[in-house]
C-alpha atoms as a printed R data frame, in Angstrom:
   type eleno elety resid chain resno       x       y       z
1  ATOM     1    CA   UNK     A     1  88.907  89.698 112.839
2  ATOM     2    CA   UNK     A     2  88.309  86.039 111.259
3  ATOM     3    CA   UNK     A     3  85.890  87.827 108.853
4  ATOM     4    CA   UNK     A     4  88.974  90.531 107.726
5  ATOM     5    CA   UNK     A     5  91.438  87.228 107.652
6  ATOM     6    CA   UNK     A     6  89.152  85.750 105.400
7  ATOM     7    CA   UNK     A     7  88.613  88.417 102.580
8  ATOM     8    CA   UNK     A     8  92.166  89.134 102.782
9  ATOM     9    CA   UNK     A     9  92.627  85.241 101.571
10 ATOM    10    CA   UNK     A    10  90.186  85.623  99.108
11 ATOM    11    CA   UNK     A    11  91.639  88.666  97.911
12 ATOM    12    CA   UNK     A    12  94.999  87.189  97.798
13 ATOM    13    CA   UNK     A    13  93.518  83.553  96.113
14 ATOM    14    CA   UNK     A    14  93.534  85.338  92.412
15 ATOM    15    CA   UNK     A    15  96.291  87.345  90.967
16 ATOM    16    CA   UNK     A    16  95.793  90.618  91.783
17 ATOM    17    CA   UNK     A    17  95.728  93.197  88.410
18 ATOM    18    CA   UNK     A    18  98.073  95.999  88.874
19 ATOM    19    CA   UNK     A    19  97.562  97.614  85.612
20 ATOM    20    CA   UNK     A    20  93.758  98.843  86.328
21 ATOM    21    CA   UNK     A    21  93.183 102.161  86.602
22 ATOM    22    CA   UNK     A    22  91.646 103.065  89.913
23 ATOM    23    CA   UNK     A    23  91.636 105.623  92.021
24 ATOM    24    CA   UNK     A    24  91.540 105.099  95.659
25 ATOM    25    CA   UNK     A    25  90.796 107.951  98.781
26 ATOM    26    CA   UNK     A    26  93.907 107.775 101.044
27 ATOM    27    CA   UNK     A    27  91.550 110.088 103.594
28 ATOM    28    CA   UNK     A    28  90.051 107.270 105.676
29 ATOM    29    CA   UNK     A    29  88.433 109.896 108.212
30 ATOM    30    CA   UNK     A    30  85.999 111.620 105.700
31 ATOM    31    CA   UNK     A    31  84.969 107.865 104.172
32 ATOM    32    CA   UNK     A    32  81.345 106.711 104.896
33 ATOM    33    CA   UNK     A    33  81.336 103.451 107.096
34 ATOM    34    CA   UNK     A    34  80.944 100.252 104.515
35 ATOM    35    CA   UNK     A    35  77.873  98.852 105.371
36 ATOM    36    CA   UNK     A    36  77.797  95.981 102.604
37 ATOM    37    CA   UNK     A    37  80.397  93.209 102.251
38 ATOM    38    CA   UNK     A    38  81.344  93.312  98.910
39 ATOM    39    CA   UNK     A    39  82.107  96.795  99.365
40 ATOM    40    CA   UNK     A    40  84.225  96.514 101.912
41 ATOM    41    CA   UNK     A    41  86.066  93.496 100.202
42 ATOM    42    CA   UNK     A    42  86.186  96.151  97.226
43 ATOM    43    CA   UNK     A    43  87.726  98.658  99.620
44 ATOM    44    CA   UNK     A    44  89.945  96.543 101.323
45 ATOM    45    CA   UNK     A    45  91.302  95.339  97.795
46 ATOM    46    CA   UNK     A    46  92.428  99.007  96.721
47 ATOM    47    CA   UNK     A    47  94.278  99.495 100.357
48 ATOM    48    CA   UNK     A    48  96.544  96.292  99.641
49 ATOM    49    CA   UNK     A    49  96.848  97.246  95.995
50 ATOM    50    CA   UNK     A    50  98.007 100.675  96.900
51 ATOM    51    CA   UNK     A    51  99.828  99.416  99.649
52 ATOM    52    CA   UNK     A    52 101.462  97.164  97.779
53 ATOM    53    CA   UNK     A    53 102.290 100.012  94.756
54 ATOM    54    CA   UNK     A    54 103.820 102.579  97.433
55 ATOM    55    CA   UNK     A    55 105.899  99.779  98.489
56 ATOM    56    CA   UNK     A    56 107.437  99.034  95.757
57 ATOM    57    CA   UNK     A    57 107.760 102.444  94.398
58 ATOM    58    CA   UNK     A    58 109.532 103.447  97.144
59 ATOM    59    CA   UNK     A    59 111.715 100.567  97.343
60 ATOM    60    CA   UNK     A    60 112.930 101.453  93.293
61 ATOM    61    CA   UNK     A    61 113.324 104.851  94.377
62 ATOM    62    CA   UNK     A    62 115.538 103.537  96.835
63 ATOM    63    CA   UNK     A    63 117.459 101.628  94.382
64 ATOM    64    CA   UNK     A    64 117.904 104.016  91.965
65 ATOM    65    CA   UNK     A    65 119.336 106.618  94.788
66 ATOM    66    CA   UNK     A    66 121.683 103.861  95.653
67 ATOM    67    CA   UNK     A    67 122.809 102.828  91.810
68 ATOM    68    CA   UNK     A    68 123.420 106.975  91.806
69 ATOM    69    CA   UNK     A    69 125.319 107.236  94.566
70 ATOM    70    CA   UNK     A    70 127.584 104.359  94.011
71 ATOM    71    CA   UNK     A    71 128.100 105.732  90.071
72 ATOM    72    CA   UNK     A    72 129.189 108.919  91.403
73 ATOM    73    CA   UNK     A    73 131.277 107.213  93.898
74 ATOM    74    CA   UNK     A    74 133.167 105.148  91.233
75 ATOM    75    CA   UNK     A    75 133.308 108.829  89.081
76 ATOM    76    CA   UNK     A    76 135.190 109.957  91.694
77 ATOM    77    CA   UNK     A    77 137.355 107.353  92.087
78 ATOM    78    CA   UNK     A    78 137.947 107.587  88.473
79 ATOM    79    CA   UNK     A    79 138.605 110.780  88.413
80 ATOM    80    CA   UNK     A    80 141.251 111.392  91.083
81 ATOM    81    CA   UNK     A    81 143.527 109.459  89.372
């Protein structure tokens, strides 16, 4: 556990780069155990960059549903005058 605390702080010590283009497999089951380090520093990178990504997409996807809904609410406001 200290030794998954501690990459994580490394990881997070430098900006991460979101504009790489990587590709990452979300199928954890069928992935071969990492048996050297800075592979599974590597690895564990991508999760909390694609983590991170999913989280924020969703959360403007969110937004923009809200920003909809409240547009069409004031259109129909408007228009029932």
């Amino acid at each position: 556990m200290k030794e998954a605390e501690a990459i994580t702080k490394a990881i997070f010590a430098k900006p991460i780069n979101l504009n790489t283009n990587e590709t990452i497999n979300t199928d954890y089951d069928k992935l071969p155990f990492v048996k050297i380090k800075l592979n599974y520093k590597n690895r564990w990178k991508q999760v909390i960059i694609f983590t991170t990504l999913s989280t924020y997409i969703t959360k403007q996807k969110k937004k923009k549903q809200l920003r909809r809904k409240k547009m069409l609410n004031i259109s129909l406001k408007v228009t029932r005058f």
